[in-house]
C-alpha beads as a LAMMPS data file, in Angstrom:
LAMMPS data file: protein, C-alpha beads

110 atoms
109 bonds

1 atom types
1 bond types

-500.0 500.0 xlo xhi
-500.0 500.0 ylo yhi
-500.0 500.0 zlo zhi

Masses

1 110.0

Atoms # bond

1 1 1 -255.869 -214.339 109.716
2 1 1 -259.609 -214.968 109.980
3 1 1 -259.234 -215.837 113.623
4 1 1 -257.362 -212.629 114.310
5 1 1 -259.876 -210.407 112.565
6 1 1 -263.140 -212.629 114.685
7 1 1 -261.389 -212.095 117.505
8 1 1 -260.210 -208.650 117.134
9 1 1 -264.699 -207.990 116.518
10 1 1 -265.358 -209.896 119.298
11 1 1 -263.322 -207.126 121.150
12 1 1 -264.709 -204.291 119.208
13 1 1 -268.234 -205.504 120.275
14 1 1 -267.238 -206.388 124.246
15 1 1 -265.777 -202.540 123.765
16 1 1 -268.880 -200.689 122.204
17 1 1 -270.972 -202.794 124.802
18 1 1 -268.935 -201.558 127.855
19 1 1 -269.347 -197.925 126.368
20 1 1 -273.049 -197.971 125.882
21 1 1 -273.514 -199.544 129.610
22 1 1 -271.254 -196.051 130.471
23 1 1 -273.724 -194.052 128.455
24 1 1 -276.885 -195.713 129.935
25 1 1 -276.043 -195.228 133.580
26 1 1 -274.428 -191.697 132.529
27 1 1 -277.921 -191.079 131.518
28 1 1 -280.003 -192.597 134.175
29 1 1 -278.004 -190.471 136.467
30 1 1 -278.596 -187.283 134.362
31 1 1 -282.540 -188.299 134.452
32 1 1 -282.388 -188.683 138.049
33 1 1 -281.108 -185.199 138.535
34 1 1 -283.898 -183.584 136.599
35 1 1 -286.197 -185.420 138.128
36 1 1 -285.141 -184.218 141.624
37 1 1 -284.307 -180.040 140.063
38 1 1 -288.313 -180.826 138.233
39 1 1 -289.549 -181.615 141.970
40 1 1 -287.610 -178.564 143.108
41 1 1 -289.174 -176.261 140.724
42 1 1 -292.305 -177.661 141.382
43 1 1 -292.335 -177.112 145.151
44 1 1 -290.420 -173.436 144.930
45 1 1 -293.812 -172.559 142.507
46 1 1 -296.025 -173.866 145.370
47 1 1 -294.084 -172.005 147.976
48 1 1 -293.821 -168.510 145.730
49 1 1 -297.867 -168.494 145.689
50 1 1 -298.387 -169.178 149.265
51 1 1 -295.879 -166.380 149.555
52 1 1 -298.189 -164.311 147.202
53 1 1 -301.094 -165.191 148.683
54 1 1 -299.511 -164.029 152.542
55 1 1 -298.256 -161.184 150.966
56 1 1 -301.818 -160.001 149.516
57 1 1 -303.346 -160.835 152.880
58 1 1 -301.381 -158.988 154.480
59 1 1 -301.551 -155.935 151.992
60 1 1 -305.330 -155.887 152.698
61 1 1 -306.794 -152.264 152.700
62 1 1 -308.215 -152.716 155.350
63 1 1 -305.755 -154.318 158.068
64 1 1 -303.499 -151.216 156.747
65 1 1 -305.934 -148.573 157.619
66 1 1 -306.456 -150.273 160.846
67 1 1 -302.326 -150.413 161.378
68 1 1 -302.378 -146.758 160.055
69 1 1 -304.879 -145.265 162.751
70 1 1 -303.545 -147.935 165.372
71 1 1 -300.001 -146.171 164.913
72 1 1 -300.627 -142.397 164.330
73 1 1 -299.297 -141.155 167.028
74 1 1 -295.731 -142.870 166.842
75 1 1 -295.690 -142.269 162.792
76 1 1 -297.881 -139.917 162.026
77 1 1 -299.347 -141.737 159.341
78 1 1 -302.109 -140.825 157.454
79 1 1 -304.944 -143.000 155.968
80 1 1 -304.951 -143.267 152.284
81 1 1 -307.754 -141.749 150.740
82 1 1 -308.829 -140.758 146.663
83 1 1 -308.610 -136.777 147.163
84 1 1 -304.802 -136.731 148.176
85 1 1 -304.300 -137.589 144.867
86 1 1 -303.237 -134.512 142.361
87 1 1 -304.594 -133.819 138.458
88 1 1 -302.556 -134.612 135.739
89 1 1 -302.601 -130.878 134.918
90 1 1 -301.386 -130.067 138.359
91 1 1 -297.537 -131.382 137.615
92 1 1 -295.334 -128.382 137.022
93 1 1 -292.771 -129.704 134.151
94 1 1 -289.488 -127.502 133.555
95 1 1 -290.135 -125.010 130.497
96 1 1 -288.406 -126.099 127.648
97 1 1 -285.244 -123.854 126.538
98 1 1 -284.361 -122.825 123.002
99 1 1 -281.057 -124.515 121.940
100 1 1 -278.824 -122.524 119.821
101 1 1 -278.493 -122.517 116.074
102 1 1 -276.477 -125.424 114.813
103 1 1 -274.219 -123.136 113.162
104 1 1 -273.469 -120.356 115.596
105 1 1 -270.247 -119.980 117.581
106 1 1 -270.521 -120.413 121.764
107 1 1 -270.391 -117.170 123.535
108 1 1 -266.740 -116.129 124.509
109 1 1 -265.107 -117.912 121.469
110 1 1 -263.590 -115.683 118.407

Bonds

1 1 1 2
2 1 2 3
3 1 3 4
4 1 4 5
5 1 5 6
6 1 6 7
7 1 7 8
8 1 8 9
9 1 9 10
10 1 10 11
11 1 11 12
12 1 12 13
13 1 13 14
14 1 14 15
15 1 15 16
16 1 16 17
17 1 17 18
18 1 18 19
19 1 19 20
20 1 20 21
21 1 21 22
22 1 22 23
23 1 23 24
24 1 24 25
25 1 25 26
26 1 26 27
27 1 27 28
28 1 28 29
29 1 29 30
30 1 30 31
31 1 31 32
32 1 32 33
33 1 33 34
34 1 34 35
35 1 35 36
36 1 36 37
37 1 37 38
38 1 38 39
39 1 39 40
40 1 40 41
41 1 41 42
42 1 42 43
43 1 43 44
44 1 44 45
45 1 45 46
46 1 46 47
47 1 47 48
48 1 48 49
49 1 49 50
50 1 50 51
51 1 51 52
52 1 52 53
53 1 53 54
54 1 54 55
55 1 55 56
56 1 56 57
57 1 57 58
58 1 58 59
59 1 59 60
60 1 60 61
61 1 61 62
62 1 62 63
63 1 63 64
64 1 64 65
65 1 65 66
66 1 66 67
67 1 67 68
68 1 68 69
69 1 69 70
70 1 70 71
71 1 71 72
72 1 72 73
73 1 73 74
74 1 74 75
75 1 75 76
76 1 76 77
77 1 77 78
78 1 78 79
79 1 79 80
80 1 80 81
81 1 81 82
82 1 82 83
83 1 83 84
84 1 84 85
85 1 85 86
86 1 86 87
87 1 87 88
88 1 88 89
89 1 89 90
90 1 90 91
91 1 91 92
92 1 92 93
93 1 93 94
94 1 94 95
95 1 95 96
96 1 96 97
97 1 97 98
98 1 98 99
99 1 99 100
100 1 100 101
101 1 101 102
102 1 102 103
103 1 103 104
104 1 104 105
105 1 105 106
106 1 106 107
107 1 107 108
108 1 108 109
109 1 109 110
């Protein structure tokens, strides 16, 4: 009886060692992948600010003016400038209407 229940530990041991290896490599592989999704991250970052930084280059005052003027006659676009800009006063909002009492019938209705 003793020999059975050594023997049947030994198994029990051989199993739970098998399963941890499984676990291990389950999680080497699982560190591997963040790793590589970490360096992916990393590198989309550096490529969003170079994309940034083309994108506000490009979007210089400036270099728009000069694309403004250079196309006029095709678009007929005007330069930017601080006095084509309206007051705050100047924005016609619709007039407010008065609703109808809460307790009054709809016209038409008996």
């Amino acid at each position: 009886m003793r020999a059975l229940f050594y023997l049947m530990s030994a198994f029990a041991v051989m199993g739970l060692a098998i399963w941890a290896y499984g676990q291990n490599q389950k999680t080497q592989v699982a560190l591997r992948e963040v790793r590589g999704l970490r360096a992916e991250i990393r590198s989309l970052h550096e490529a969003l600010g170079v994309q940034r930084a083309e994108w506000a280059y490009l979007n210089r005052p400036q270099r728009l003016r000069a694309l403004a003027e250079m196309n006029f006659g095709r678009l007929g676009l005007l330069p930017l400038d601080g006095a084509q800009f309206g007051q705050i006063d100047e924005i016609p909002y619709p007039l407010m209407t008065q609703a109808a009492p809460t307790g009054a019938a709809p016209e038409g209705t008996p």
